[in-house]
ZAMARGU-4260 file (C-alpha; in steps of 0.2 Angstrom, whole numbers, plus 5000, padded with zeros to 4 digits):
<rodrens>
0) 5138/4531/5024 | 5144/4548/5030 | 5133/4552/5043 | 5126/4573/5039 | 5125/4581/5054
5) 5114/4599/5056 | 5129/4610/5062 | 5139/4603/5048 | 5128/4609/5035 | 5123/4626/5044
10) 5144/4629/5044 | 5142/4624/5024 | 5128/4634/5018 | 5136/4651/5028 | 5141/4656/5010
15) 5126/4655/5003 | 5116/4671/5008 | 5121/4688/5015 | 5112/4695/5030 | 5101/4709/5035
20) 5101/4717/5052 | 5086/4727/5054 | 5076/4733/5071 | 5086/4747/5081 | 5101/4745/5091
25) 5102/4754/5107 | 5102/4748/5128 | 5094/4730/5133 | 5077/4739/5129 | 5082/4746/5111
30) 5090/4732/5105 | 5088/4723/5089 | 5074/4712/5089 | 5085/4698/5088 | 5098/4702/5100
35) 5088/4695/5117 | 5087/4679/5108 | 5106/4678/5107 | 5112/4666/5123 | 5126/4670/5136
40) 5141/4659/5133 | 5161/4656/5134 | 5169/4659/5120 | 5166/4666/5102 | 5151/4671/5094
45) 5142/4676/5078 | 5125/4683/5073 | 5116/4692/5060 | 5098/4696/5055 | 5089/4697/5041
50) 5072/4709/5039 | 5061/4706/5026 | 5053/4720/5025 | 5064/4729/5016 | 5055/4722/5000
55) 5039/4734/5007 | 5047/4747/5014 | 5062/4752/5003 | 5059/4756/4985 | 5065/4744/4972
60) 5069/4732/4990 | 5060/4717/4980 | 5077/4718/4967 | 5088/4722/4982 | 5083/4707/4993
65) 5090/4692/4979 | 5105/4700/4981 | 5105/4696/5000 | 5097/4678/4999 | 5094/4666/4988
70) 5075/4666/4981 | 5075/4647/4982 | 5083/4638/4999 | 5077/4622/4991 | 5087/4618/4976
75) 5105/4606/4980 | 5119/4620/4987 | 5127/4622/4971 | 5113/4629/4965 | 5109/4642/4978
80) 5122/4652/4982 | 5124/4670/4979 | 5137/4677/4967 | 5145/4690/4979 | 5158/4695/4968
85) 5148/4709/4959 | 5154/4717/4974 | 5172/4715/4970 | 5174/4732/4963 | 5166/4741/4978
90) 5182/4746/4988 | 5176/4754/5003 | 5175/4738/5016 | 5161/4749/5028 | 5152/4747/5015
95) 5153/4727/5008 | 5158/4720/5025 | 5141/4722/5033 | 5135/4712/5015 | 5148/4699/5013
100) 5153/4694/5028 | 5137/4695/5036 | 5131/4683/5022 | 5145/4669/5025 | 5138/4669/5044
105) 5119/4670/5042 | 5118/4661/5026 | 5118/4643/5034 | 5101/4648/5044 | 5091/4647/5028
110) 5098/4632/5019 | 5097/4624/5038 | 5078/4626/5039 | 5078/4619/5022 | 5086/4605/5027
115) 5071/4603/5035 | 5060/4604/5019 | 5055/4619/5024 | 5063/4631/5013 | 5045/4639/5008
120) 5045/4647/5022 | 5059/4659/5016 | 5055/4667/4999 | 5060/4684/4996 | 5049/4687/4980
125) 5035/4682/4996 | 5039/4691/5011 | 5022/4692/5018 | 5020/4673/5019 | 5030/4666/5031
130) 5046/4670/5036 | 5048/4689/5038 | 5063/4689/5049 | 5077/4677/5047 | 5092/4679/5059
135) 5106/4666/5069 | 5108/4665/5088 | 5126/4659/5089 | 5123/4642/5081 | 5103/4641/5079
140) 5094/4646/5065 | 5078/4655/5069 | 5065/4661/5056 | 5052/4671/5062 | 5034/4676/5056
145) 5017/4669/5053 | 5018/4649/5049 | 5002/4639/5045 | 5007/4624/5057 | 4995/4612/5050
150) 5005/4614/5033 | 5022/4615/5041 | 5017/4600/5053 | 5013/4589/5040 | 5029/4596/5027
155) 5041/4590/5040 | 5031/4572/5043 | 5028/4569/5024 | 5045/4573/5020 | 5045/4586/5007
160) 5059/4590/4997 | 5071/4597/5007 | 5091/4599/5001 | 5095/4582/5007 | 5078/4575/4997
165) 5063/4567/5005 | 5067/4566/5024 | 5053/4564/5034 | 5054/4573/5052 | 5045/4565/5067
170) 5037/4575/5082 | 5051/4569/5099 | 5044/4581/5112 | 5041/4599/5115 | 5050/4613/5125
175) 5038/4627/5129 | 5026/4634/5115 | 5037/4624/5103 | 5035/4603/5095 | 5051/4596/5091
180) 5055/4587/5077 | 5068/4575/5072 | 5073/4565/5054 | 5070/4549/5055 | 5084/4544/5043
185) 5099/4539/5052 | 5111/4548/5040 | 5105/4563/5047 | 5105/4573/5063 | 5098/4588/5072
190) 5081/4597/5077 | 5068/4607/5070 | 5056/4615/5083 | 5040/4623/5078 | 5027/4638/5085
195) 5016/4648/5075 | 5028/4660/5074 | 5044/4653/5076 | 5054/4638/5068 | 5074/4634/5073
200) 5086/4624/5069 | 5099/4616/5078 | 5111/4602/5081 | 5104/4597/5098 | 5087/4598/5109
205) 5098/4606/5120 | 5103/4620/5109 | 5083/4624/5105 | 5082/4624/5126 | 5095/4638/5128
210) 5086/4650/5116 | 5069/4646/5123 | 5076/4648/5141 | 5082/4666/5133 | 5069/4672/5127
215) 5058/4668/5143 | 5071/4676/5153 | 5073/4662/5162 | 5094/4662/5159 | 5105/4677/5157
220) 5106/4682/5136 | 5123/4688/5131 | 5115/4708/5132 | 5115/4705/5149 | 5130/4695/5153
225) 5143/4703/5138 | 5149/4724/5139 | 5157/4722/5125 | 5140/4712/5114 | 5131/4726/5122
230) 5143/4741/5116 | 5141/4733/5098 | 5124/4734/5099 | 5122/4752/5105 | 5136/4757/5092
235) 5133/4749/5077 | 5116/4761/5073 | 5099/4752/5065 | 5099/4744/5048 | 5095/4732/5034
240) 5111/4723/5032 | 5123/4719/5044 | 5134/4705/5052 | 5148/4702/5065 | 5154/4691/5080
245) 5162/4693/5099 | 5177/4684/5094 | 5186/4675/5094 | 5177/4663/5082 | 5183/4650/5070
250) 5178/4659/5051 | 5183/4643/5041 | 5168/4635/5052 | 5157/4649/5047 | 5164/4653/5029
255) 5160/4640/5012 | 5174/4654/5002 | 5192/4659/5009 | 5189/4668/5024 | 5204/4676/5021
260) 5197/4684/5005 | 5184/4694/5016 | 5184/4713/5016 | 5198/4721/5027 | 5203/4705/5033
265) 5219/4710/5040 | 5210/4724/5049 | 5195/4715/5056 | 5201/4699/5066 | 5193/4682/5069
270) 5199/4686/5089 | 5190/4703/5087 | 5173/4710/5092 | 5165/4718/5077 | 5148/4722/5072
275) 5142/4733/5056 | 5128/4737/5047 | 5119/4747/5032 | 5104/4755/5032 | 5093/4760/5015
280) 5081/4775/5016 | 5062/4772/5013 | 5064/4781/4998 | 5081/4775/4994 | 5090/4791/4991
285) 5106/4787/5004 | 5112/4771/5011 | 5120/4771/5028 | 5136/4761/5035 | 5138/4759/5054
290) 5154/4748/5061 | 5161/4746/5078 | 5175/4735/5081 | 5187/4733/5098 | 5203/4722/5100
295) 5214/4719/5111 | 5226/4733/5105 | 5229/4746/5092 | 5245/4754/5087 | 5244/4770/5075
300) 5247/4761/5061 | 5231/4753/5062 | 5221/4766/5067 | 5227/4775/5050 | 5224/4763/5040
305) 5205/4761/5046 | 5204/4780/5045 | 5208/4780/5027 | 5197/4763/5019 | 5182/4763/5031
310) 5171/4777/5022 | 5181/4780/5007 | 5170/4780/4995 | 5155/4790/5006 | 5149/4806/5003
315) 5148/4810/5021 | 5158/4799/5034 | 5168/4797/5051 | 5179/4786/5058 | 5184/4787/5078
320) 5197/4778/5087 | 5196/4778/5106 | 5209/4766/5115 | 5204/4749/5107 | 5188/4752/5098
325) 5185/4758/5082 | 5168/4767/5077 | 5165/4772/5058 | 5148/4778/5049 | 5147/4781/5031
330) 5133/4789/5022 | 5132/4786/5000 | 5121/4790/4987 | 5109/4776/4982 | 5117/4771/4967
335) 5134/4763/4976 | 5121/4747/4978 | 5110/4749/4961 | 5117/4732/4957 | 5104/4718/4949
340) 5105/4703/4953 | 5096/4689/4942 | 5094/4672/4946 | 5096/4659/4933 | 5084/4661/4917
345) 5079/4642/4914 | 5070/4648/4895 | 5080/4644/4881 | 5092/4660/4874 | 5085/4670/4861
350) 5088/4669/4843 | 5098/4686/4844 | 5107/4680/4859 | 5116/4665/4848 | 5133/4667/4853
355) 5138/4658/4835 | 5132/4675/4827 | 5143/4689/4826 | 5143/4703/4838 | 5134/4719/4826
360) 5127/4731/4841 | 5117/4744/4835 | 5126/4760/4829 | 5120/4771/4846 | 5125/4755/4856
365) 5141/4752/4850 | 5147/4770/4850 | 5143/4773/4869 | 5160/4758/4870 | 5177/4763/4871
370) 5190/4758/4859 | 5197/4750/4874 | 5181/4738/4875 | 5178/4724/4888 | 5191/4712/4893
375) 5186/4695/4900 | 5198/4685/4912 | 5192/4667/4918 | 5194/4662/4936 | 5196/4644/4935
380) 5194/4641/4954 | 5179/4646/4954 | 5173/4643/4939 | 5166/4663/4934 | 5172/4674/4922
385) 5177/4692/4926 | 5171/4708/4914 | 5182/4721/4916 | 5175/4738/4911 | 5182/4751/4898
390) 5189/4767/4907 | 5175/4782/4905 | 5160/4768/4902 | 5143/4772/4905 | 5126/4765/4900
395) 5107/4763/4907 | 5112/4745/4909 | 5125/4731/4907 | 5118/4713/4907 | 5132/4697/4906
400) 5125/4683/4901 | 5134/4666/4902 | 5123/4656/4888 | 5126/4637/4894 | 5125/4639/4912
405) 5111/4651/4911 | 5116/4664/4920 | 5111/4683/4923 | 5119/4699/4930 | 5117/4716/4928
410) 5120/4732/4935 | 5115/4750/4930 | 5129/4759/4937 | 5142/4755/4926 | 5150/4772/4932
415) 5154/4766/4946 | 5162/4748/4941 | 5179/4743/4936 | 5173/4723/4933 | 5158/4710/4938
420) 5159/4690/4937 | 5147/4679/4929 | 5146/4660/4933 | 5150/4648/4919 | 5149/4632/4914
425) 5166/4626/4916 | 5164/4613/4900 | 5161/4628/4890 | 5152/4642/4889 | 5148/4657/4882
430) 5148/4674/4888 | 5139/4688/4881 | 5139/4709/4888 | 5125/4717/4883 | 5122/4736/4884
435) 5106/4747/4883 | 5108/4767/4879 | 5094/4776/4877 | 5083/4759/4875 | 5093/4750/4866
440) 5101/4736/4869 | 5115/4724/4860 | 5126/4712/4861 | 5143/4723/4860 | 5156/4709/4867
445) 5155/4690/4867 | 5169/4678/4876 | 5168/4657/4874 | 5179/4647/4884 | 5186/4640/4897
</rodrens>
């Protein structure tokens, strides 16, 4: 039997979430919270960070926070992961880099303490119980709050569902204020340590030591020991969402899609150092984009080409070149990121949504549609269908609904779309676009395939 091991399934499960960076960025003392928990080493590495408070502390941060992770870290992998691809029409990358990317390299850390069985720690439609910070320390996955121990303790002896089924976890030791836990099933490696306000992840005990050793000051953290992790930190301003790495670092370890397919890929490198974020008002009038990136060189071709699609679609922005390092900060109105996103509705579809009836919007519904209506294009590689949008088209709200596979998206900024991707059942389905003008609604176009 393949043997599973816990870096393995970190490295697949990086696609499954986007990451948020919250806390401040500034000098060793100002730094994000999760920055001193970041070790020292040789060679690449990545983090990210993941504040859940922004379901409190931004309006409407409850509807913003699925986007970023999946509501339920529990379910097998396939059923978890975050369509991204409503972002596809957004073509400014300072503003879905911090999103995208920083979600193929955090999102391992909540399927990792999953892995565990102790994906309830992680909910974002429950920020307040347990986990309110979730973040990666090169390759640990760290989730950090308040945790009833007597409930978690006896979750990871029992064996509660976790992605990998019942696998029940026994106690092997302790390193400071945390018990370590192992699986007792052979076909499974790694550890799980535990504190009442702490749990990580990682492939080895050794791992779990590094961090505590961190944290305790008791080894130099890579604030201390890296200019450059340190310069990203002070540059890349406070936030919500954010992501990055000193490289160079291997992306297809950290990336479940094409890493290639990732924002501004051929300006920001796997052998670079970058760091970018995104920040949402409390009362969610502008979002913020910070980046800072350095390589080893820039010729002037480059440095235009980041002048002109970092910031493009802001209201306010700047982009700096100084020798080798690129600065940018954006600023955009709130309804760049008024996107919904809706995880699978298991209820059985309405009678009005029976894709064998024909498609007779009401009269104030169907004239708010072009002539040129919606076209549909299926991506057979990964199993979603693309909405293309009429030119000129605006509504309150447009829903796609893939019948058979029973899945939701919809956005109320149809302004600002050219398309959005729905995921299908790739035995057939059915796709249905509904729109609502003036509180209405109806089913104005309807696909079935593949």
């Amino acid at each position: 039997m393949t043997r599973l091991h816990r870096r393995r399934f970190l490295e697949l499960g990086a696609g499954a979430a986007a990451v948020a960076l919250g806390g401040c960025f500034g000098s060793d003392d100002e730094a994000a919270s999760y920055a001193k928990w970041v070790p020292a080493r040789t060679g690449g590495v990545h983090v990210g960070y993941l504040d859940f408070s922004i379901t409190t502390e931004v309006r409407e941060g409850d509807e913003l926070l699925p986007l970023i992770l999946p509501a339920n870290a529990t379910e097998r992998t396939e059923h978890i992961l975050t369509d991204m691809s409503i972002l596809d029409s957004v073509e400014d990358p300072l503003l879905t880099w911090p999103i995208e990317v920083g979600g193929q390299l955090v999102g391992g850390a909540a399927l990792g303490i999953a892995a565990s069985g102790l994906g309830y720690l992680i909910d974002p439609e429950r920020p307040d119980q347990g986990v309110d910070e979730l973040f990666t320390a090169d390759a640990v996955a760290i989730g950090r709050g308040t945790i009833d121990l007597d409930e978690a303790t006896e979750t990871l002896r029992s064996g509660s569902e976790g992605v990998f089924g019942d696998v029940p976890f026994e106690r092997t030791g302790s390193i400071g204020d945390f018990s370590l836990y192992a699986p007792t099933s052979g076909d499974l490696d790694g550890v799980t340590a535990l504190s009442e306000t702490t749990v990580m992840v990682a492939d080895t005990r050794e791992e779990i030591q590094r961090i505590v050793e961190t944290t305790r000051g008791d080894r130099a953290g890579a604030l201390q020991e890296s200019d450059v992790f340190e310069w990203l930190q002070e540059t890349a301003g406070s936030g919500h969402i954010a992501g990055g790495w000193v490289g160079p670092i291997e992306l297809e370890s950290h990336f479940m899609s094409d890493p290639s397919e990732r924002p501004a890929a051929d300006l920001l490198r796997a052998a670079d150092n970058v760091l970018a974020s995104l920040t949402v008002t409390a009362d969610d009038s502008e979002v913020t984009a910070n980046l800072a990136a350095q390589r080893g060189s820039l010729d002037d071709e480059t440095a235009r080409e980041f002048d002109r699609r970092f910031g493009s679609a802001s209201v306010e922005g700047t982009t700096t070149v100084d020798g080798n390092r690129v600065t940018a900060s954006g600023t955009y109105t709130e309804d760049v990121l008024d996107i919904e996103f809706s995880q699978p509705d298991q209820s059985t579809p309405p009678d009005d949504a029976d894709p064998g009836e024909p498609v007779d919007p009401p009269p104030e519904v169907a004239a708010a549609v072009p002539e040129k209506g919606f076209g549909f294009t299926y991506l057979d590689e990964g199993g979603r269908v693309e909405v293309s949008f009429p030119a000129g088209f605006d509504a309150e709200e447009v829903t796609l609904t893939a019948v058979d596979q029973d899945h939701e998206v919809s956005t109320t900024s149809a302004e600002h779309l050219r398309s959005m991707t729905v995921n299908v059942d790739p035995d057939g389905d059915t796709v249905l676009v509904t729109v609502t003008v003036d509180g209405t609604s109806g089913v104005v176009a309807r696909w079935e395939g593949p």
